[in-house]
C-alpha positions as CSV (number, residue, x, y, z in Angstrom):
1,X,92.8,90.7,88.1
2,X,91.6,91.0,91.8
3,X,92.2,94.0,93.4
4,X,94.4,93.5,96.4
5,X,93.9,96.4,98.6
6,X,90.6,98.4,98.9
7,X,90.4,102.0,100.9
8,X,86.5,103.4,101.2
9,X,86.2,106.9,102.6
10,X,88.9,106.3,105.4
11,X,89.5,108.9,107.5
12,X,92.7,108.8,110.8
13,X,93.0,111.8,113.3
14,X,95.9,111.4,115.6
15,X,94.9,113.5,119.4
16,X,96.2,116.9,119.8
17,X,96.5,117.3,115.7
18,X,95.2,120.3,114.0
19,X,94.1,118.3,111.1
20,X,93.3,114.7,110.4
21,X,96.4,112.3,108.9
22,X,93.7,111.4,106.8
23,X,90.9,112.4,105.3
24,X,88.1,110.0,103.0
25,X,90.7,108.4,101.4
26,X,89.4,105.8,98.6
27,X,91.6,103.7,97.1
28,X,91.6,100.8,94.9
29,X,95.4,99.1,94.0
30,X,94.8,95.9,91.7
31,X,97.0,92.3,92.6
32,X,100.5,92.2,91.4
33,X,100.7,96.3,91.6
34,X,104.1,97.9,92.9
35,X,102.3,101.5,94.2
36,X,104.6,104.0,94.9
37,X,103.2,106.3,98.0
38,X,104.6,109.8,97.1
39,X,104.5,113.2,99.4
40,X,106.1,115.8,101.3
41,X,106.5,114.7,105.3
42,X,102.9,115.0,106.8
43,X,101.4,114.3,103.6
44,X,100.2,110.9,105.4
45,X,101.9,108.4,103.0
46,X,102.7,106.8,105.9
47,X,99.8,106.4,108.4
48,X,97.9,104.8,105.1
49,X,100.5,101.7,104.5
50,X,100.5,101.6,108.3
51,X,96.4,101.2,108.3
52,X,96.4,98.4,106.1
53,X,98.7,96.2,108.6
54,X,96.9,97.7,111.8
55,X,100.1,99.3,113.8
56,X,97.4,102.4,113.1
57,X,93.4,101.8,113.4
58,X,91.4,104.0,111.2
59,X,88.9,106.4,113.1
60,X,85.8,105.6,110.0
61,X,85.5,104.2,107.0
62,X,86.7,100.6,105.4
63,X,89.8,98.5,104.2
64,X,89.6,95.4,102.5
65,X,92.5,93.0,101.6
66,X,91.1,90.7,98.6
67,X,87.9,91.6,99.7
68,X,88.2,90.8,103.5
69,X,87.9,93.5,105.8
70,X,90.8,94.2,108.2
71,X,88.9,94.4,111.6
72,X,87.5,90.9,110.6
73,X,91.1,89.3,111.3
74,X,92.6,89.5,114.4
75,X,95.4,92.0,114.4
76,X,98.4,89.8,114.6
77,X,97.3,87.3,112.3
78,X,96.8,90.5,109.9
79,X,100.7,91.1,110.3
80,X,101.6,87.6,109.3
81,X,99.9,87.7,106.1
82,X,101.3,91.0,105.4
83,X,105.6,91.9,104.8
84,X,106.5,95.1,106.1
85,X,109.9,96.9,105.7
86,X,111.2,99.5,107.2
87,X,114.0,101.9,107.0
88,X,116.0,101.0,110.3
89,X,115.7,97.6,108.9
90,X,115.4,95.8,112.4
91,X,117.3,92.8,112.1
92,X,117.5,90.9,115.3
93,X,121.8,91.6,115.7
94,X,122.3,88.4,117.8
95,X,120.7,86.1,114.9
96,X,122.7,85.1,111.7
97,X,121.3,86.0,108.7
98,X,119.6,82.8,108.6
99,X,117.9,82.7,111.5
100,X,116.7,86.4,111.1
101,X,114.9,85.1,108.0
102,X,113.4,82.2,109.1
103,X,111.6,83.9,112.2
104,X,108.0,84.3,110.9
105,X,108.7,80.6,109.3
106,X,109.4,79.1,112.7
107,X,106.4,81.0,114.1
108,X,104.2,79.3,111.7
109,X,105.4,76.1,112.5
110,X,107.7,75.3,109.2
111,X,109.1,72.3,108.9
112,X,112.8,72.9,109.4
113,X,113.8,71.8,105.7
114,X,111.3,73.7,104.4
115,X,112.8,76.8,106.1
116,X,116.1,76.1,104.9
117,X,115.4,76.0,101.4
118,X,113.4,79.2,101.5
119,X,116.2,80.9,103.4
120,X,118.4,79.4,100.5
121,X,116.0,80.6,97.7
122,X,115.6,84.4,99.1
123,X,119.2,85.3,99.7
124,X,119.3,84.1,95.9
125,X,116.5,86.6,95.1
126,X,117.8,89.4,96.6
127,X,121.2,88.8,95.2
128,X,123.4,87.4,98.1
129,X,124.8,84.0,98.1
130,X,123.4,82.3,101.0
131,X,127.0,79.9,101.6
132,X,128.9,83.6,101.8
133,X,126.4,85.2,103.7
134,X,123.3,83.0,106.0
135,X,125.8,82.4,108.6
136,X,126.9,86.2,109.2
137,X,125.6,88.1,111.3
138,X,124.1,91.8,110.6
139,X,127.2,93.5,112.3
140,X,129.4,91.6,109.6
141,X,126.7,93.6,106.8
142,X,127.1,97.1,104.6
143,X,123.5,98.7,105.2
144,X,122.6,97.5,101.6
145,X,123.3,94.0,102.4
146,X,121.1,94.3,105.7
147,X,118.9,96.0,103.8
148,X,118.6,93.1,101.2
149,X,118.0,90.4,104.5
150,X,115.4,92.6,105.7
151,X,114.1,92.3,102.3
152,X,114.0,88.6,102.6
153,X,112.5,88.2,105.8
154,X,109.6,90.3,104.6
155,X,108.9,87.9,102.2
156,X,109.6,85.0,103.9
157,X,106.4,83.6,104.8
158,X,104.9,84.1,101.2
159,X,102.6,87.1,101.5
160,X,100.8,88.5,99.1
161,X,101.3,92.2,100.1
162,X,104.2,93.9,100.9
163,X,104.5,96.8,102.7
164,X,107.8,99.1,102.4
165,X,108.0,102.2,104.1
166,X,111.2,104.4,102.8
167,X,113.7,100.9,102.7
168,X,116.2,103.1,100.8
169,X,116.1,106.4,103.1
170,X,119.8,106.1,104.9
171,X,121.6,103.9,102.0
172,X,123.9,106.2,99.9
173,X,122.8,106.9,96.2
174,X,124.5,104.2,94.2
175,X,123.7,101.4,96.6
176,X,120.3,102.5,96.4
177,X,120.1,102.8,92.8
178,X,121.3,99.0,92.9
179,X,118.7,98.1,95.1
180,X,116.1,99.8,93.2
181,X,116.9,97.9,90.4
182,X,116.9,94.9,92.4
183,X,113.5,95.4,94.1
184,X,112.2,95.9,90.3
185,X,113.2,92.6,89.9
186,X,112.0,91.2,92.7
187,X,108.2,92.4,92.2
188,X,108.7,90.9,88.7
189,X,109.3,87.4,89.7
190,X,107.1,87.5,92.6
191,X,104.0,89.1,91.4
192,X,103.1,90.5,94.7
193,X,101.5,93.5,95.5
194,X,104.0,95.8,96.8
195,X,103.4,99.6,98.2
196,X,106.1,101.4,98.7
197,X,106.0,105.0,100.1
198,X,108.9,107.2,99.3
199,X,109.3,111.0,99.5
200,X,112.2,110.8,96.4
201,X,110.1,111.9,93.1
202,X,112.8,110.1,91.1
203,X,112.2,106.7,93.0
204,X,108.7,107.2,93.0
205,X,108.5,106.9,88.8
206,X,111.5,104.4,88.4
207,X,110.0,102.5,90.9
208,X,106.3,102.2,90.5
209,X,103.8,100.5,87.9
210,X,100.8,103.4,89.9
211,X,102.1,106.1,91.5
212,X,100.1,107.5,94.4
213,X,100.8,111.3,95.2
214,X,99.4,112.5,98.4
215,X,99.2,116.0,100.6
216,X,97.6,116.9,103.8
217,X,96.1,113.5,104.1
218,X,94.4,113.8,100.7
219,X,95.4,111.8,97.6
220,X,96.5,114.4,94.7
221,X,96.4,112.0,91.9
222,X,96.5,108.0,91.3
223,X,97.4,106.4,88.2
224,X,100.5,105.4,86.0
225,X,103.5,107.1,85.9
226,X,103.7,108.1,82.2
227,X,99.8,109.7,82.7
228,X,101.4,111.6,85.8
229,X,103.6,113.1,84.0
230,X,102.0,114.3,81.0
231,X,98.7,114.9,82.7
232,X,99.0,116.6,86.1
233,X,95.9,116.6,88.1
234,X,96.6,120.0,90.0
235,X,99.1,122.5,90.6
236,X,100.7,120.9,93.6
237,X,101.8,117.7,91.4
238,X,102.5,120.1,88.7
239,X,105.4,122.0,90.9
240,X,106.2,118.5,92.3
241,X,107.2,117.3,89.2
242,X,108.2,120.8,88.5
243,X,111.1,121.1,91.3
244,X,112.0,117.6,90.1
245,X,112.9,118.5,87.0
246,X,114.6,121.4,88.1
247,X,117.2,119.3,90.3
248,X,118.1,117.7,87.6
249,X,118.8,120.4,85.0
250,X,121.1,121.9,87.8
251,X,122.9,118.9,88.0
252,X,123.6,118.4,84.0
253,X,124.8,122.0,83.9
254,X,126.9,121.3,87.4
255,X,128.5,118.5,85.1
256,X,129.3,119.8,82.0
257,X,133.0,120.8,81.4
């Protein structure tokens, strides 16, 4: 397998900070990974995914994407080669569905039947029926539907690596426990490498074949979820998982008659 993403010794220090977002950071995440990105605000889950696409540059060090490094390619070619997902989704409101998903497409110069059956084919993936729903636009969408577009368009150009950075954050708890289960499903059946940074613990192992735990710009531990949990690298993941497990013994007793 080839690994996808490479970080060596990378190190980000924003002006005016009192300590780097990022400090020698190496990382290794293999093709067809879904890498959940998992720490408290600051930790600098964040300004990594946002390296690897170049909205950040790093101040040293080196990032490879299947071996290429980053500052080889210029930086909006990067982008195109890259999905990226946010939580305030972004659709374009006066595009239909359609048309929102077929905007890197048309940048590239797809042929127009070619964009149409990949518009066809992702609304299919991410579980809306494109005759219901390509010609709506996003006001006509719940914010799990929107959510699901901005799914598609990510993915609509065929990229091998898809960055999501906290998709799920504003959608209530059963629609995002739907699209978990959905995104699961996705990364199956597209054997892309996904990274996806979250600061929900339970999201984090549901979600992710690695889970990547980081704090004060320092990763914690890196490694399956299953060895996370029954070998803790420190005491901080140890009261992470701690305070997760925690929330949800309160809640069984909360429901108990």
């Amino acid at each position: 397998m080839a690994t996808a993403i490479e970080f060596s010794n990378v190190s980000k220090h924003f002006p005016n900070a009192s300590a780097p977002a990022l400090e020698s950071v190496s990382l290794r995440v293999e093709e067809g990974e879904l890498v959940t990105i998992l720490g408290t605000s600051g930790s600098g889950k964040t300004t990594l995914l946002k390296l690897i696409n170049r909205i950040y540059d790093f101040d040293s060090g080196d990032i490879r994407l299947f071996g290429e490094r980053i500052l080889d390619v210029e930086a909006v070619e990067l982008r195109r080669r890259i999905g990226y997902v946010i939580q305030q989704i972004g659709l374009f409101p006066h595009m239909t569905v359609a048309q929102n998903i077929a905007t890197v497409p048309k940048i590239l110069g797809w042929e127009p039947a070619m964009i149409d059956r990949r518009v066809d084919e992702l609304l299919f993936l991410v579980n809306l029926d494109p005759q219901e729903y390509k010609r709506r636009f996003p006001a006509q969408l719940s914010g799990g539907q929107q959510q699901r577009v901005g799914l598609a368009r990510a993915l609509a150009a065929d990229p091998k690596i898809m960055l999501l950075d906290e998709p799920f954050g504003a959608i209530d708890a059963i629609n995002r426990e739907t699209l978990q289960d959905e995104l699961i499903k996705i990364h199956r059946q597209s054997r892309k490498t996904f990274l996806f940074v979250t600061h929900d613990v339970h999201e984090a192992f549901k979600l992710g074949t690695s889970v990547l735990i980081m704090d004060h710009g320092r990763i914690q531990q890196y490694g399956p979820p299953d060895e996370i949990i029954s070998r803790p690298a420190n005491e901080f993941v140890s009261a992470l998982l701690d305070s997760t497990r925690k929330q949800y013994e309160a809640y069984d007793r909360w429901r108990q008659p």
